[in-house]
C-alpha positions in Angstrom: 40.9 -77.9 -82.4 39.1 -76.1 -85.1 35.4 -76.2 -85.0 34.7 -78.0 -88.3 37.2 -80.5 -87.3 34.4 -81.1 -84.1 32.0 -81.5 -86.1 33.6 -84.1 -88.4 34.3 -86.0 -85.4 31.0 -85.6 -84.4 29.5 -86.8 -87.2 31.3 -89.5 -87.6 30.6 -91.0 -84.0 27.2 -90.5 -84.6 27.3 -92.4 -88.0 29.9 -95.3 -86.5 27.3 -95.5 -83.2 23.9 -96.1 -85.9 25.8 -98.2 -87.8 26.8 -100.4 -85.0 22.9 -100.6 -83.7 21.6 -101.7 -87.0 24.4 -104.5 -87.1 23.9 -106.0 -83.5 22.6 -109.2 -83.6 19.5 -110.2 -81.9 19.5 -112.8 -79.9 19.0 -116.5 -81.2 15.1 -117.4 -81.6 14.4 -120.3 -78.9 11.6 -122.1 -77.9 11.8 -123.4 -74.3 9.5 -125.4 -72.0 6.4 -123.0 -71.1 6.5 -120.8 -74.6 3.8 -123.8 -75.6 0.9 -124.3 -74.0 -2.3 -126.0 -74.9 -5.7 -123.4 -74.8 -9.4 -124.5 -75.1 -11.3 -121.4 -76.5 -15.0 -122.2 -75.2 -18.0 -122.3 -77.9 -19.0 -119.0 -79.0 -15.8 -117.2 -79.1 -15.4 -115.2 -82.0 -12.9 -115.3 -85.3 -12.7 -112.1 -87.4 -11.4 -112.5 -91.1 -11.0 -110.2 -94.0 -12.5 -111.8 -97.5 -12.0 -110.0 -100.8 -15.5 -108.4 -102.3 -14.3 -109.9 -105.7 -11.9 -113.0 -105.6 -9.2 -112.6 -108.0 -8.6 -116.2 -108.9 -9.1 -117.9 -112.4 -9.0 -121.1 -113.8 -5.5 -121.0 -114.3 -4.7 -120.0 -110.7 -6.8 -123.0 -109.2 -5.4 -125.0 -111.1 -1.5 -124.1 -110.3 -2.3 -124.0 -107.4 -3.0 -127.8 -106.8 0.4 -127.7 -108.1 2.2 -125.7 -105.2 3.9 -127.5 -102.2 1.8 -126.4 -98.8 4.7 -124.4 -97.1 4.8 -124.2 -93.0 2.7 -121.4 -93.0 -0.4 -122.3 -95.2 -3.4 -121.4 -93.6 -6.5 -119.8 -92.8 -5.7 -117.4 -91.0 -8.5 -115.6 -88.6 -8.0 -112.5 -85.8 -9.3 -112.4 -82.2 -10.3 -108.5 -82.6 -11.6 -106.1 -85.6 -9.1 -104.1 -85.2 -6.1 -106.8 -86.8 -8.6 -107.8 -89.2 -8.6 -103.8 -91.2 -4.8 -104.5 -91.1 -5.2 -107.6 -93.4 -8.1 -105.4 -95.4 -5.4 -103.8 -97.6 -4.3 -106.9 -99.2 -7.5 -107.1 -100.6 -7.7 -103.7 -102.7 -6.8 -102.3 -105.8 -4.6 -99.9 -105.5 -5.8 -98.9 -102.1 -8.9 -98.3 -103.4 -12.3 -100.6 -103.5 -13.9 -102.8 -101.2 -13.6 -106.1 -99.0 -15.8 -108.2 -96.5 -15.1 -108.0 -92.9 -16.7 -111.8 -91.8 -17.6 -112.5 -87.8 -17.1 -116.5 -87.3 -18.3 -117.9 -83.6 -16.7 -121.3 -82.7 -19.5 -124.1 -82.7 -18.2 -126.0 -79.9 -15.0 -125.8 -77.7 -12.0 -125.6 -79.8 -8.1 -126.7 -78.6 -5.3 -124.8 -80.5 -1.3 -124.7 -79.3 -0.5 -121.4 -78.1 3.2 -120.2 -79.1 3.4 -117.3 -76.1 7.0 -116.5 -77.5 6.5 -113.0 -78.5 9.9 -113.5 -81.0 7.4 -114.7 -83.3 6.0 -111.4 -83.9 9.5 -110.2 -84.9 9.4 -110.1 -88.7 14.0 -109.5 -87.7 13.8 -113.8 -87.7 12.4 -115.6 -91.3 9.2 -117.3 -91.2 11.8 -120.6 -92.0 13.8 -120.0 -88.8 10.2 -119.9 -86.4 9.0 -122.9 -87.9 12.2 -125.0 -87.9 12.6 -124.0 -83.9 8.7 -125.3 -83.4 9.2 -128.0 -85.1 12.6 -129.4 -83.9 11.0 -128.3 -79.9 7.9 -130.5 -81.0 10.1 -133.4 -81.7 12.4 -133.2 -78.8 9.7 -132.1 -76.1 6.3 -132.3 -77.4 4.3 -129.8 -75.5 7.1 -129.5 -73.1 6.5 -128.7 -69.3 3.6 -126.8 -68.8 3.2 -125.4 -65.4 -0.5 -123.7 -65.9 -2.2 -126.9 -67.5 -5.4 -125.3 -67.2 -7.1 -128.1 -64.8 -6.1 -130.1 -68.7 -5.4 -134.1 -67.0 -1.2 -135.0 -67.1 -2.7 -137.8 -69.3 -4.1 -135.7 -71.9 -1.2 -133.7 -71.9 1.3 -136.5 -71.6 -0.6 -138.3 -75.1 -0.3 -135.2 -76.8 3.2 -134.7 -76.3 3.9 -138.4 -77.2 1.8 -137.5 -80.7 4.0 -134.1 -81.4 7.1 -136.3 -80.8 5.4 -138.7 -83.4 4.4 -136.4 -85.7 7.3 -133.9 -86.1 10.2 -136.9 -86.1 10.6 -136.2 -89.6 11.4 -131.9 -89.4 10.8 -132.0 -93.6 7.0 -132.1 -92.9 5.0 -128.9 -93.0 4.5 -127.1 -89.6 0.6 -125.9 -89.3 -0.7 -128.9 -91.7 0.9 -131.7 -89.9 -1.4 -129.9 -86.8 -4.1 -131.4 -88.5 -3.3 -134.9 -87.3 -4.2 -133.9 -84.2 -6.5 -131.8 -84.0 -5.1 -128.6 -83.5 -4.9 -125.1 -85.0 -1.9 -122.8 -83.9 -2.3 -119.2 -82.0 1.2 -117.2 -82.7 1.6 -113.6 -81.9 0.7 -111.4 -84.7 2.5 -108.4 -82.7 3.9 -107.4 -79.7 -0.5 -107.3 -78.1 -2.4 -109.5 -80.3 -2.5 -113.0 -81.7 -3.7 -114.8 -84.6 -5.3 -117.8 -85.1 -3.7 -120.4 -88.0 -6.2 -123.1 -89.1 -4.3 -126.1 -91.1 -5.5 -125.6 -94.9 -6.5 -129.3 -94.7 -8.6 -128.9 -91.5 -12.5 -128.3 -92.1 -13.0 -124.8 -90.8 -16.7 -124.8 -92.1 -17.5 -127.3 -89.2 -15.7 -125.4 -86.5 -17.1 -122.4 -87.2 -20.8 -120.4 -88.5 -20.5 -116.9 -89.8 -22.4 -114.5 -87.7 -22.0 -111.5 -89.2 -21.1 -110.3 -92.7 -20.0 -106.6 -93.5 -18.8 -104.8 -96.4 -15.8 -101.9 -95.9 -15.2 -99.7 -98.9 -12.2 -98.0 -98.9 -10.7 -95.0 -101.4 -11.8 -91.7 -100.2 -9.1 -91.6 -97.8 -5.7 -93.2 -97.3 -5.8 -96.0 -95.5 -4.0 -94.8 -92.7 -6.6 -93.3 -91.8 -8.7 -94.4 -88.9 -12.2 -93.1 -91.1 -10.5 -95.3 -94.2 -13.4 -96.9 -94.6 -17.2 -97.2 -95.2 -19.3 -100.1 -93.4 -22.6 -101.4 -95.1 -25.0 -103.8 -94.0 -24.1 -106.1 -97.7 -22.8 -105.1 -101.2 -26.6 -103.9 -102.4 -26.4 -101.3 -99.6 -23.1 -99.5 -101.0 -24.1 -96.0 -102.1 -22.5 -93.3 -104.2 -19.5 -92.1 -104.4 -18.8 -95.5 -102.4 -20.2 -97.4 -105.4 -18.3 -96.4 -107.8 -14.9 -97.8 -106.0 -16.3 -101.1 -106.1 -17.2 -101.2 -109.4 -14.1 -99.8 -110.9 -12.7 -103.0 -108.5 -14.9 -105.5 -110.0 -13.9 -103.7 -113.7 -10.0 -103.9 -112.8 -10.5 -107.4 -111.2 -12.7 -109.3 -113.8 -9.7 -107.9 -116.9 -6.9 -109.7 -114.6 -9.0 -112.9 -115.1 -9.6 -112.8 -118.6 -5.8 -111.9 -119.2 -5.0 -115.1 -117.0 -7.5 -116.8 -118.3 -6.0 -116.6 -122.2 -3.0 -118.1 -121.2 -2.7 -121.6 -122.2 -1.2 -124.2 -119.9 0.1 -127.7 -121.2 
């Protein structure tokens, strides 16, 4: 056999074998008995949450916004460590470039969520439709489920709760981490494969849950934001110095023209 006709063959295993990996299935998303499990974070742990420096709403925003459908996943969302909280920094920036607040919330008193220890719900391979639809219909049919490690919680309490998820979730059209509210609860859900973020319900009153500790300004721009030295800390927005200073304020520039642009439009 000729050596180009090795090759070909070759190549074309190779090309057949990747092809075949990307178009395995993964297995279905479940939720069984033990992949929910109630936690009580005690008073003064600590929520970390990225803010933008210069909020990009308008009028015209708030306003269509009263006029959106809350979806499954409307939230606040808040991260257990720093080091999640730079990942949602980026969001915040212009172009990679300008600044954002890094906030540092402690929890007033003891605080329930549902944990979701199903690490599938990290995997951005199953929609954000699919994960709710499986916690929801597992709500409805099990409530909490059995939970071996009740955390010295009493049956009863657990036993009511599940009888309220049951309650709650019999209709599977109602939105996932709002409907939480009714009882109570915020949802944990992996982030990724090691951490976990914390959902608040938009409806629930996160002001009297939590008090802002700490307040910190991170100014990106004079490296990518790969980088682990992307950014700048200062103490507040009045300490930003030169060349720092300059990124913000060509932020606030960009920022405040994408108002007034929305801000012209007329709605009826």
């Amino acid at each position: 056999m000729k050596l180009s006709s090795c090759f070909f063959m070759l190549c074309t295993f190779v090309c057949a074998t990747e092809i075949t990996a990307q178009r395995t299935p993964k297995p279905d998303l479940t939720v069984r008995s033990g992949d929910v499990q109630l936690k009580k974070f005690p008073a003064g742990t600590r929520f970390y949450k990225s803010r933008p420096l210069y909020p990009k709403q308008s009028k015209m925003t708030k306003y269509m916004m009263h006029r959106v459908r809350v979806n499954d996943w409307s939230g606040q969302y808040f991260a257990l460590s720093q080091s999640v909280t730079y990942l949602y920094a980026k969001d915040y920036l212009t172009g990679e470039k300008g600044g954002v607040y890094l906030k540092t919330y402690e929890l007033k008193n003891d605080f329930e969520v549902l944990l979701i220890k199903n690490k599938q719900f990290a995997d951005g391979y199953y929609n954000q439709h699919i994960k709710a639809d499986k916690l929801k219909g597992f709500f409805k049919e099990h409530g909490l489920g059995y939970i071996q490690d009740n955390g010295n919680i009493p049956d009863s309490q657990l036993t009511t709760i599940s009888l309220d998820l049951k309650y709650y979730f019999k209709n599977l059209n109602v939105p996932l981490v709002s409907t939480l509210n009714n009882l109570g609860f915020a949802l944990e859900c992996p982030h990724d494969n090691k951490n976990n973020e914390i959902i608040l319900p938009p409806n629930m009153k996160w002001e009297n849950i939590l008090r802002e500790v700490q307040s910190k300004v991170l100014v990106y721009g004079l490296h990518p934001v790969a980088d682990p030295d992307a950014f700048q800390e200062f103490d507040n927005i009045d300490a930003v110095v030169p060349p720092y200073k300059k990124l913000i304020d060509e932020q606030k520039r960009i920022i405040d023209a994408e108002r007034q642009d929305s801000a012209d439009i007329i709605v009826y």
